[in-house]
Every structure is written in structure tokens, then in C-alpha cells.
C-alpha positions in Angstrom: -4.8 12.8 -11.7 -1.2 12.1 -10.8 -2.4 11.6 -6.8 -5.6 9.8 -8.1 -3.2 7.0 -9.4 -1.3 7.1 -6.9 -3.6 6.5 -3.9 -5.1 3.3 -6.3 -1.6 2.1 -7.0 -1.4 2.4 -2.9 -4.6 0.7 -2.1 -3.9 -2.4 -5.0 -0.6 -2.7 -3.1 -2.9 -3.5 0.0 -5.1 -5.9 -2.3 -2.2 -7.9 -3.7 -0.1 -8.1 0.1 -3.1 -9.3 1.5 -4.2 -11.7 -1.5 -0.1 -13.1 -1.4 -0.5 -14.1 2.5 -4.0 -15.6 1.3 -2.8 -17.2 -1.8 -0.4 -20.1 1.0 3.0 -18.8 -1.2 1.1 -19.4 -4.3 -0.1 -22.6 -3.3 -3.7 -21.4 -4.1 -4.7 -20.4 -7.2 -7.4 -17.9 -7.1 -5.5 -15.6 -4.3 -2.6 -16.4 -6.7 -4.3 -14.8 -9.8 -5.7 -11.6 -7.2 -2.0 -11.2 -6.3 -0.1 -10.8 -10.0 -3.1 -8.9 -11.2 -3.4 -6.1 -8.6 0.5 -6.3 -8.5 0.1 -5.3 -12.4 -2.7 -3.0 -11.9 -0.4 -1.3 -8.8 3.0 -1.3 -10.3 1.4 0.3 -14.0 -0.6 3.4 -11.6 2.5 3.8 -9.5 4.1 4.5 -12.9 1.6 6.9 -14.5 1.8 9.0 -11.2 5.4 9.1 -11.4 5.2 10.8 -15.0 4.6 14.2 -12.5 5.4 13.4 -9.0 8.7 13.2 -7.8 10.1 9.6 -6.8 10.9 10.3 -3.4 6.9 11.2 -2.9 5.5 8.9 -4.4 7.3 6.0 -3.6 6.9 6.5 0.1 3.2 7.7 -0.4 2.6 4.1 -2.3 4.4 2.0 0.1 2.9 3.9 3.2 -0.5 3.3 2.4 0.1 -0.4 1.8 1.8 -0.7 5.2 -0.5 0.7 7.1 -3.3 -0.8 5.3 -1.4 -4.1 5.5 -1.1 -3.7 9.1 -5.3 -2.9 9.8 -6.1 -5.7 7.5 -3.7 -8.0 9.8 -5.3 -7.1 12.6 -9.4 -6.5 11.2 -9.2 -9.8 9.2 -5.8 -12.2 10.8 -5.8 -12.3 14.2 -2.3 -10.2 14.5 -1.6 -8.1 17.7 -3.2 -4.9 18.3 -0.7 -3.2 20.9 0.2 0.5 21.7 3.6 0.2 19.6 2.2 -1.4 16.8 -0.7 1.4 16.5 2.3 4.4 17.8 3.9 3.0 14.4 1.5 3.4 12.4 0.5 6.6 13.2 3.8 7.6 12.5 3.9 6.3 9.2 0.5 8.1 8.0 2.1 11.5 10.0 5.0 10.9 7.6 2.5 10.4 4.8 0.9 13.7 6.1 4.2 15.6 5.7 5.5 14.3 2.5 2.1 15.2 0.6 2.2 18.8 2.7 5.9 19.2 1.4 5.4 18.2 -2.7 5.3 20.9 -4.7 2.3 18.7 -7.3 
């Protein structure tokens, strides 16, 4: 369950980046409401999977999957740049994603 939580903690982290660029620094008020909430909802899962992962894992496990889910919703829904770097990066981010679930012991 422990990696259940935390691939939802990782994915509300996504939600609430995405909902904060939205929400014009909390200018707007429904984007502002989607940000605190899935901020709650991904902070509070984050926890729970903590209670048997070590922090090391799942701390880069959560924050990896909303980087690289930050960076395709930049580019799939905002206009940001799609270059060879930017995609080199991210693969290396989910191949360090790869390694650090192949290397925990839960």
C-alpha cells in the first residue's frame, strides 16, 4: 500500500504545481482552492507511505514524479519548450526513479 500512496501523493504533487501556475499566485480562486487541497491530499499520502518506506526513497520517488509530470504538463498544456536537453533530463530523472525503486528493500 505503502507505494500505492506514494505514486498518488506523486501525482497530487503534479495536480497542485500545475493548479498554483493556474491559480495567477493565488490571484484566482478556484485553482487556489485545487492547489491547498491536493497539497493536503499529497503532503497527508506522502506521510502514510513514509510509515514503511525509507525517506530517502520516497522523497525522491514523490518529488520525481511531480517534476517530470510538471515538465509534460508544461509542455502538453503551456506552451514551454520541447528540446533535446529538456527531454535528456527528464529521462534521467525517471532512470533515477527506476533505480531508487530497484534499490529499496519495501
Amino acid at each position: 500500500m505503502a507505494w500505492i500512496y506514494l505514486v498518488i501523493a506523486g501525482l497530487l504533487e503534479v495536480v497542485w504545481a500545475y493548479s498554483m501556475k493556474q491559480s495567477e499566485g493565488f490571484t484566482r480562486l478556484y485553482p487556489s482552492i485545487i492547489t491547498f487541497v491536493a497539497m493536503v491530499l499529497s503532503f497527508g499520502l506522502l506521510a502514510f507511505s513514509m510509515r514503511t518506506l525509507p525517506l530517502g526513497t520516497a522523497y525522491t520517488i514523490w518529488t520525481g514524479i511531480g517534476a517530470v509530470g510538471a515538465f509534460v504538463l508544461g509542455i502538453a498544456f503551456l506552451g514551454e519548450q520541447l528540446t533535446f536537453t529538456r527531454v535528456f533530463a527528464g529521462v534521467l530523472i525517471v532512470a533515477g526513479l527506476i533505480l531508487m525503486k530497484l534499490s529499496s528493500t519495501h
